[in-house]
C-alpha positions as CSV (number, residue, x, y, z in Angstrom):
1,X,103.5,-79.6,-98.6
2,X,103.7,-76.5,-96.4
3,X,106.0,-76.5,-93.5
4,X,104.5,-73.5,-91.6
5,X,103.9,-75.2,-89.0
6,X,107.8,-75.6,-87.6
7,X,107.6,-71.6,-86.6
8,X,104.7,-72.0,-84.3
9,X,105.6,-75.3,-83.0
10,X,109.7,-73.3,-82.7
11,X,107.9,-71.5,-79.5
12,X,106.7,-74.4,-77.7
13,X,109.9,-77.5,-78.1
14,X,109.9,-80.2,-75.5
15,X,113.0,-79.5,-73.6
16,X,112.3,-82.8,-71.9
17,X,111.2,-84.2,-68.2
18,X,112.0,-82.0,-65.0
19,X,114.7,-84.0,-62.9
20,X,112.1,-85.4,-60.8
21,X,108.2,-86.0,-61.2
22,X,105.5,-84.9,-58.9
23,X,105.3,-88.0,-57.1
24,X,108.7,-88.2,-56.5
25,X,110.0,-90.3,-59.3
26,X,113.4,-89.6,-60.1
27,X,114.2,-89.2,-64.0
28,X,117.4,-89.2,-65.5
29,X,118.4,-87.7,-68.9
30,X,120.4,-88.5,-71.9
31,X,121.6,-87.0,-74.9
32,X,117.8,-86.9,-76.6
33,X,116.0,-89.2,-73.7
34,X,114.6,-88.8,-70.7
35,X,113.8,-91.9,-68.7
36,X,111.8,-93.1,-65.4
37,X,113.3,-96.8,-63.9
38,X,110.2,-98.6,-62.9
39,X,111.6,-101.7,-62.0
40,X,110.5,-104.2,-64.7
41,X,110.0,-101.4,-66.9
42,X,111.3,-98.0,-68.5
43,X,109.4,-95.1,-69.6
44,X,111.2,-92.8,-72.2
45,X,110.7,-90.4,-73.5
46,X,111.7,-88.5,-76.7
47,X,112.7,-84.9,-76.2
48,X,113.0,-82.1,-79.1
49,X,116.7,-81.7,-77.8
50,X,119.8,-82.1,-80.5
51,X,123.0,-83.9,-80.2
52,X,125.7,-83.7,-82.4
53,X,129.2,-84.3,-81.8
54,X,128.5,-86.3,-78.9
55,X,127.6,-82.2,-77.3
56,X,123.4,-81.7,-76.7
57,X,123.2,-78.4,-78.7
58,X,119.6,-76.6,-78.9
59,X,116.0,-78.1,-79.7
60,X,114.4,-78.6,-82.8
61,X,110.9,-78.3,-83.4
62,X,108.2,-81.7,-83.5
63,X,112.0,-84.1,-83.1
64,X,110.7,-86.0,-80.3
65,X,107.9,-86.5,-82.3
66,X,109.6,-87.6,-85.3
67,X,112.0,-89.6,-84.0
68,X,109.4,-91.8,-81.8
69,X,107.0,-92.1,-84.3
70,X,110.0,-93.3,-86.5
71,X,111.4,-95.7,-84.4
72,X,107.6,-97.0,-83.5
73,X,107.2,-97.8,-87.4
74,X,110.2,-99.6,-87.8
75,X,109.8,-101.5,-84.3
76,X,106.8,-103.0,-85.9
77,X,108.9,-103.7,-89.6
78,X,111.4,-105.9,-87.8
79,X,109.8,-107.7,-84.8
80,X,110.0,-110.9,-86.6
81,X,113.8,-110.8,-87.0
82,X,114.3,-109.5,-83.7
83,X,112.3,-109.0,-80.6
84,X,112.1,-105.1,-79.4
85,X,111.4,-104.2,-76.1
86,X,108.3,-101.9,-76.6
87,X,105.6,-102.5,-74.2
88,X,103.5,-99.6,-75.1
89,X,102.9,-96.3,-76.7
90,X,102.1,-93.5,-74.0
91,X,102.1,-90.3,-76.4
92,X,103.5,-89.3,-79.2
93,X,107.2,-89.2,-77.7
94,X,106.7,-91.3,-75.0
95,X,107.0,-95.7,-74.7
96,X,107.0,-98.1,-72.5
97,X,109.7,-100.7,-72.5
98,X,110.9,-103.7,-70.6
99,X,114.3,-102.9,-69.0
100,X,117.2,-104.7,-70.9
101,X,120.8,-105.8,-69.8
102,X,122.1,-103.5,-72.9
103,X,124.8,-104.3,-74.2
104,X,128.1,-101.4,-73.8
105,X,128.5,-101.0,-77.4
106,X,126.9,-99.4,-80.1
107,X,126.4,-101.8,-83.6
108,X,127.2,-99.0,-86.7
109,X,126.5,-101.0,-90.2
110,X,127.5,-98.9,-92.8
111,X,126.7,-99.2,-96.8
112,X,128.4,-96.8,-98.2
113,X,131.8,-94.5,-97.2
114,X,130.7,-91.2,-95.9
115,X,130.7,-89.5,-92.9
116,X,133.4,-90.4,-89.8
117,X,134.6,-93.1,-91.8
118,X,135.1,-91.1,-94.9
119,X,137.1,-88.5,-92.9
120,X,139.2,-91.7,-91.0
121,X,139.8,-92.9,-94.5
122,X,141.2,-89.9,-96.1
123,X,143.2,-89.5,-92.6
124,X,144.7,-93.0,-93.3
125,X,143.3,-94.7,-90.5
126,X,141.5,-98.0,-90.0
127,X,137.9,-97.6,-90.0
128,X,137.1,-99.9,-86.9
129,X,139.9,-102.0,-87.4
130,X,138.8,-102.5,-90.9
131,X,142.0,-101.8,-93.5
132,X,139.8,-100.4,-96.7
133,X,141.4,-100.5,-100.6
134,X,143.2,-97.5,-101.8
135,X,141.3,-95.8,-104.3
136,X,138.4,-95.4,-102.7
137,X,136.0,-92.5,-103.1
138,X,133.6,-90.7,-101.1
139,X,130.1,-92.1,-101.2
140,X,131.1,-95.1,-102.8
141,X,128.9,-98.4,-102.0
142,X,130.7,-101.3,-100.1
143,X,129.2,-104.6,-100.8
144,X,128.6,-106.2,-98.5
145,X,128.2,-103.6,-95.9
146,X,130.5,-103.1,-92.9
147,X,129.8,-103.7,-89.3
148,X,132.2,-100.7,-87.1
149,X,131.0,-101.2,-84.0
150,X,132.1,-98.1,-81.0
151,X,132.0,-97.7,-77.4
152,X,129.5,-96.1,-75.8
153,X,131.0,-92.5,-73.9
154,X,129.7,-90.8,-71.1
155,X,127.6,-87.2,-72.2
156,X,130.3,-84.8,-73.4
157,X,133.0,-87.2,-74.4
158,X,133.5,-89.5,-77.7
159,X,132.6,-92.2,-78.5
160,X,135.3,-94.8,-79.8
161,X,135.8,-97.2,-83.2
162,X,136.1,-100.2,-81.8
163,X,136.9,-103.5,-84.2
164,X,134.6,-106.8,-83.8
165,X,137.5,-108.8,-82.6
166,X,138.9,-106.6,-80.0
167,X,134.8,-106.4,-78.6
168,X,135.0,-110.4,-77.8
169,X,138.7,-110.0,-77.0
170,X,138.2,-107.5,-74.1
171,X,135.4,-109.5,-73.2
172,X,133.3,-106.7,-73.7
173,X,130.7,-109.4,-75.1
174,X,130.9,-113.3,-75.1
175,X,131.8,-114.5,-78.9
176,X,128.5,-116.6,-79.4
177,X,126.8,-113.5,-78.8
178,X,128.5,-111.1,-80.7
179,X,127.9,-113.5,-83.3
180,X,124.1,-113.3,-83.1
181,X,125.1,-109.4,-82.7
182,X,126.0,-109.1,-85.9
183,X,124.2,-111.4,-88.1
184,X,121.0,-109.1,-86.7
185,X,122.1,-106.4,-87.3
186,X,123.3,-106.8,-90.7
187,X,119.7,-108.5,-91.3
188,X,118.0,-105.4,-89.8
189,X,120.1,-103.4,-92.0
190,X,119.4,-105.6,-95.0
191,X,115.5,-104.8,-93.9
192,X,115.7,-101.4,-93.8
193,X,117.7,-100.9,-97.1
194,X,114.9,-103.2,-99.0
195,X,112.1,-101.1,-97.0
196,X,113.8,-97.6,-98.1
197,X,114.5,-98.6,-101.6
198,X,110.9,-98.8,-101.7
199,X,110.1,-95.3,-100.9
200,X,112.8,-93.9,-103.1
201,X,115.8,-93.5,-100.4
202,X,118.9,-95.2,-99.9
203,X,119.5,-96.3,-96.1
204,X,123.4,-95.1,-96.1
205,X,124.1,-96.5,-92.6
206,X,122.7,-96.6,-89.0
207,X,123.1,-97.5,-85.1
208,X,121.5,-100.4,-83.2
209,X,121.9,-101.1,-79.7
210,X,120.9,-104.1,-78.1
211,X,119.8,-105.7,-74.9
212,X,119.7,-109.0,-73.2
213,X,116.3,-109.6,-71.6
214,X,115.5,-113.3,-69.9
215,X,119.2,-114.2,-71.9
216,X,117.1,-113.4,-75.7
217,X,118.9,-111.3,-77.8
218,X,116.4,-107.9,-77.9
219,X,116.9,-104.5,-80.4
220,X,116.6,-101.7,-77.9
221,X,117.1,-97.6,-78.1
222,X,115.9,-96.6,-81.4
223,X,115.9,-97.8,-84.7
224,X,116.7,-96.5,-88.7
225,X,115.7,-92.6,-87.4
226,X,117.3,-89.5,-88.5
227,X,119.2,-89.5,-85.1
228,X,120.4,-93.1,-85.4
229,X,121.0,-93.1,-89.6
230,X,121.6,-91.4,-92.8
231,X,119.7,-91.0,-96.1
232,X,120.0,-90.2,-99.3
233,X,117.3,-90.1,-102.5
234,X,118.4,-92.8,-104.3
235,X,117.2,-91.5,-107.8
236,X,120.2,-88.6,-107.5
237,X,122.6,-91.1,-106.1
238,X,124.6,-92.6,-109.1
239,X,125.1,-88.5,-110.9
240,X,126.0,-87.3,-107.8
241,X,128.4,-89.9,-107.2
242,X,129.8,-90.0,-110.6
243,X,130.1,-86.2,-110.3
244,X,131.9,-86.2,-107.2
245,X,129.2,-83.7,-105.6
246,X,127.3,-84.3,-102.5
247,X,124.9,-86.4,-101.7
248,X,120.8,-85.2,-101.2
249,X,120.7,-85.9,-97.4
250,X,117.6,-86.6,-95.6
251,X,118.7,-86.5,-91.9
252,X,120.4,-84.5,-89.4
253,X,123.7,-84.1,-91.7
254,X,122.4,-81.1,-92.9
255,X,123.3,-79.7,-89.1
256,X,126.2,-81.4,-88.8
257,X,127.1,-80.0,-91.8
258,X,126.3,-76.6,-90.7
259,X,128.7,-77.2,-87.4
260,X,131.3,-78.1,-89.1
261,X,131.1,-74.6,-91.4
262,X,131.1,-72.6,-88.7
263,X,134.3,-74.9,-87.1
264,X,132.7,-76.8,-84.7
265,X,133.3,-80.7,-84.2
266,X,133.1,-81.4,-80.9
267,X,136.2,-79.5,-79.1
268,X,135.2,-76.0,-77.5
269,X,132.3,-74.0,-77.4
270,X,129.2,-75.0,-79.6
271,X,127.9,-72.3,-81.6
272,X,124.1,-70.9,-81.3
273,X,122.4,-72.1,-83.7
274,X,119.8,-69.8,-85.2
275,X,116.1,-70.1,-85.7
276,X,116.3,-70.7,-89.5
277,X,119.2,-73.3,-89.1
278,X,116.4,-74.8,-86.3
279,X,113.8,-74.6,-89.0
280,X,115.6,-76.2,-91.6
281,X,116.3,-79.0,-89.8
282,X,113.3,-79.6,-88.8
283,X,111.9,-79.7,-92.1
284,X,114.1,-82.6,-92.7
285,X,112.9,-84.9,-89.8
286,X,109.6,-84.2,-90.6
287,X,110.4,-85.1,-94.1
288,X,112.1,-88.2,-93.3
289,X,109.3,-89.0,-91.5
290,X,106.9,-88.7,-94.2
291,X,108.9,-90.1,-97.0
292,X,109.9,-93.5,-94.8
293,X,106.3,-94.0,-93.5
294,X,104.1,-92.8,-96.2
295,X,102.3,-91.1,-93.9
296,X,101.5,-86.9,-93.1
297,X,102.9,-85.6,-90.4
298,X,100.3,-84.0,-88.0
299,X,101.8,-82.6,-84.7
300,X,100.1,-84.2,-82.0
301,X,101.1,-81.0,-79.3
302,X,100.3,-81.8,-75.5
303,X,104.1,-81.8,-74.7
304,X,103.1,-79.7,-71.6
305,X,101.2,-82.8,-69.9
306,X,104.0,-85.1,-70.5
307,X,105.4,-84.9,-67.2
308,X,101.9,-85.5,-65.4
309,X,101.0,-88.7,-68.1
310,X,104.1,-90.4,-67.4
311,X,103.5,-90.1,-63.4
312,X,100.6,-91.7,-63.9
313,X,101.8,-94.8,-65.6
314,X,102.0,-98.2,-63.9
315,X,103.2,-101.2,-65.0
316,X,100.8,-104.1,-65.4
């Protein structure tokens, strides 16, 4: 289909919630998120705003958008092997959720050896406190999948590999817990992969976070989005791999990718990105969106009433 769209929707990105709402709610940001504490209850929402390299970078097109209307989808895929703490849809970037105790780190499960821990691997270093084979190449599948857990760093800074044993060991979480932690996540993981596969894509490896809420164990955040995961078209996967040539990426590698080409990771200035880089990654969120949900991608627009529909929200 036509992407023409993206250049008249490039004019009008959410840059996200003004620091405090007309009735005097106070919001406070994130990387991506903006959120409004109501007591029982949080209201977030999705901004068009880009993170990468743990530095918020520029805006891309319909994101928010995307990446709600993701994480909605898959919300509803897993609720039976984990409650979620969605109360309600407000807009199109914009939930409801019950406030959680989250939990201060974030759950990586990984498939396959790309990315950070491709780099770490080739550096020599453990990935999480995981010692891998030698031999290993890039791309290659592990079986069964990994958990590599990391901290969770302020805006601006890293965030840290962290093993599973040094989490219960600093007490960062109780054992039993961590436990539970993990066997959800690899289960969600397992969900996802089985769900993907369907559609044609591999789910390479993802994020959860979790929450406590009434002492049940509850997925929080966002879930199997282009933000929080990679993908890759499973029908090019075994050539490429056998080729030693990339991987067909659908998520925001693509402007990682780009970062790193222009020799950006994190340390100094970020570079502008142009409107075409913009563009092009927003063609792949909107992409991603279609090929995991099945479903055409319609912009729903309105991001200038945002602000006023959230300040009307109450909780019931």
């Amino acid at each position: 289909m036509s992407y023409d769209f993206l250049r008249r929707e490039l004019k009008r990105t959410f840059h996200g919630l003004p620091e405090t709402l007309p009735s005097g709610r106070s919001v406070s940001s994130g990387k991506v998120r903006d959120m409004v504490d109501l007591g029982s209850e949080l209201l977030i929402s999705t901004s068009d705003r880009i993170s990468a390299f743990d530095h918020i970078l520029s805006t891309i097109p319909c994101k928010g958008e995307v990446l709600n209307r993701i994480a909605l989808f898959w919300f509803e895929k897993t609720k039976d092997i984990v409650p979620n703490h969605i109360v309600r849809q407000l807009s199109a970037r914009t939930v409801a959720v019950k406030k959680c105790e989250v939990l201060p780190v974030e759950v990586v499960v990984r498939g396959y050896l790309t990315g950070s821990a491709w780099r770490d691997y080739q550096a020599g270093k453990p990935v999480s406190g995981i010692e891998l084979p030698e031999g290993m190449r890039a791309d290659q599948a592990f079986d069964p999948p990994l958990i590599t857990p990391s901290t969770k760093a302020e805006q601006g800074l890293h965030d840290e590999p962290i093993s599973c044993e040094a989490i219960v060991d600093q007490g960062l979480v109780e054992e039993s817990l961590w436990n539970k932690v993990e066997e959800t996540a690899l289960a969600l993981f397992a969900r996802g992969s089985a769900e993907c596969a369907a559609r044609g894509l591999i789910l390479v490896d993802t994020k959860y976070e979790f929450g406590l809420l009434d002492g049940e164990l509850v997925l929080v955040d966002e879930i199997h989005t282009p933000d929080s995961s990679r993908f890759w078209f499973a029908d090019r996967y075994s050539e490429l791999f056998q080729a030693g040539k990339s991987q067909l990426k659908l998520d925001k590698e693509y402007l990682r990718q780009w970062l790193i080409a222009q020799g950006f990771m994190g340390d100094g200035v970020p570079p502008e990105i142009p409107d075409e880089v913009r563009i092009e990654t927003a063609r792949r969120y909107v992409e991603a969106f279609e090929k995991i949900s099945g479903m055409r991608f319609e912009p729903a627009g309105g991001a200038e009433d945002e602000a006023e529909l959230i300040d009307r929200y109450q909780p019931a």
